[in-house]
C-alpha positions in Angstrom: -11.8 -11.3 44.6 -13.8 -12.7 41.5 -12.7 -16.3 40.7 -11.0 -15.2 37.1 -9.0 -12.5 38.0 -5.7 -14.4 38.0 -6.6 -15.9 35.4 -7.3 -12.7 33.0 -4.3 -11.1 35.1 -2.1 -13.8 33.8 -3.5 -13.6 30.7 -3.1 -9.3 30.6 0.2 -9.7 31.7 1.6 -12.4 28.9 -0.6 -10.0 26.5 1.9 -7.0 27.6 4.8 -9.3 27.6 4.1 -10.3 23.4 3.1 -7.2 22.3 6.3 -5.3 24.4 8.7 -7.7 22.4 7.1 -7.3 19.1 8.0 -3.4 19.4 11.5 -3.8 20.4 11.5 -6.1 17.8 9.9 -4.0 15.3 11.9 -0.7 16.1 15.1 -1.8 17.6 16.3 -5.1 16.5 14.4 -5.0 12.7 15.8 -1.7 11.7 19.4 -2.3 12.9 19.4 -5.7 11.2 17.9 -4.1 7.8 20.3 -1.3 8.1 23.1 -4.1 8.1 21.9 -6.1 5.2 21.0 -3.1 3.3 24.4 -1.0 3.7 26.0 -4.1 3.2 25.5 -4.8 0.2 27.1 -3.8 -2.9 24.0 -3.5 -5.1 22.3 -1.4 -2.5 22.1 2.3 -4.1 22.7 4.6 -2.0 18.7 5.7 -1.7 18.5 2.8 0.1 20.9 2.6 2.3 19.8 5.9 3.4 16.4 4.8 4.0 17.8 1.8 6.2 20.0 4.4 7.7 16.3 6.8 8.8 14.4 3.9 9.8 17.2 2.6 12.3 17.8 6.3 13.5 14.4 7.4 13.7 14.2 5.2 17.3 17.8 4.5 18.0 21.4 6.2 17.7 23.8 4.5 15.4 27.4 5.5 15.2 28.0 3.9 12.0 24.7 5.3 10.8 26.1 9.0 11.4 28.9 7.9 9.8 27.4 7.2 6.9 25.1 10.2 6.3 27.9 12.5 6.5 28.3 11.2 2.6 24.9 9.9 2.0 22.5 11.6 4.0 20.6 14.7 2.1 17.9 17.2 3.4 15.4 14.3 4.7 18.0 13.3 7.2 17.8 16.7 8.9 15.1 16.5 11.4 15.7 13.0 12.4 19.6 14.0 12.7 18.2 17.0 14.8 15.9 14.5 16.9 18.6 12.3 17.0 21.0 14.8 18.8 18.4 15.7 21.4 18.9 12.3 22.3 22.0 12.9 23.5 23.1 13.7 27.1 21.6 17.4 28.0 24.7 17.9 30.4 27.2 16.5 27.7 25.4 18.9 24.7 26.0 21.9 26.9 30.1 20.8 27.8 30.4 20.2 24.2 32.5 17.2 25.8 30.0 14.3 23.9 31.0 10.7 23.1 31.6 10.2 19.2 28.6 8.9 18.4 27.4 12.5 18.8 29.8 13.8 17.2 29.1 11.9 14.1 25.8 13.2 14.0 26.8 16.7 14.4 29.5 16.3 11.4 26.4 14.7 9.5 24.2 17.9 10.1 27.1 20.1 9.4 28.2 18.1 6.1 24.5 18.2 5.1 23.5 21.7 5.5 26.6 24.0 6.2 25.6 25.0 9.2 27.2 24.7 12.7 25.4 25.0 15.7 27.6 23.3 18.0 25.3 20.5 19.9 22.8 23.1 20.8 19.0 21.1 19.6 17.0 24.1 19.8 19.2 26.6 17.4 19.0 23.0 15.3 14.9 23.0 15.3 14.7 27.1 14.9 17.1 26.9 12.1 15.4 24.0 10.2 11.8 25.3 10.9 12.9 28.5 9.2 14.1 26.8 6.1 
């Protein structure tokens, strides 16, 4: 084993380590903080609290992102509200028996479009790709 493998093992690893909490960082924490701030406040139009609202959704679920976009969210919020319900569990989509998170985003796509296609994803995608 060369003599500097540890070394630039150590040194790969911490590497990892920084740049792995500079994405959670970036695409958990940042948007869920900006979406606060943003929504927050009472100069914020609505454009941009839906934007806060997209960037936090577009890697995590919010409940009181959903919640919001049934009243704010317009046909830009579609396929990450679609994306968004394929995030929720497969066995739970198919029961129809989903925790309210899910159901906010359903009510959110409903609200928005004026269609209903239950928690099925893939009606979702076939339906938005058509329009």
């Amino acid at each position: 084993m060369p003599k500097n493998l540890g070394v630039w093992l150590c040194l790969a690893a911490l590497l990892l380590l920084a740049v792995s909490g500079a994405c959670y960082y970036r695409f958990v924490i940042w948007p869920r903080d900006h979406f606060r701030e943003v929504c927050n406040d009472p100069d914020s139009t609505d454009d941009e609290c839906r934007e806060a609202i997209h960037r936090m959704i577009a890697w995590n679920e919010s409940h009181d992102g959903f919640v919001l976009l049934e009243t704010l969210g317009d046909e830009t919020s579609v396929p990450l509200l679609i994306r968004s319900l394929g995030r929720a569990p497969e066995e739970d989509r198919k029961s129809g028996r989903v925790e309210c998170t899910w159901g906010h985003c359903r009510d959110a796509l409903i609200a928005i479009t004026g269609e209903d296609f239950g928690y099925d994803v893939e009606k979702w995608r076939a339906w938005h790709r058509k329009q």
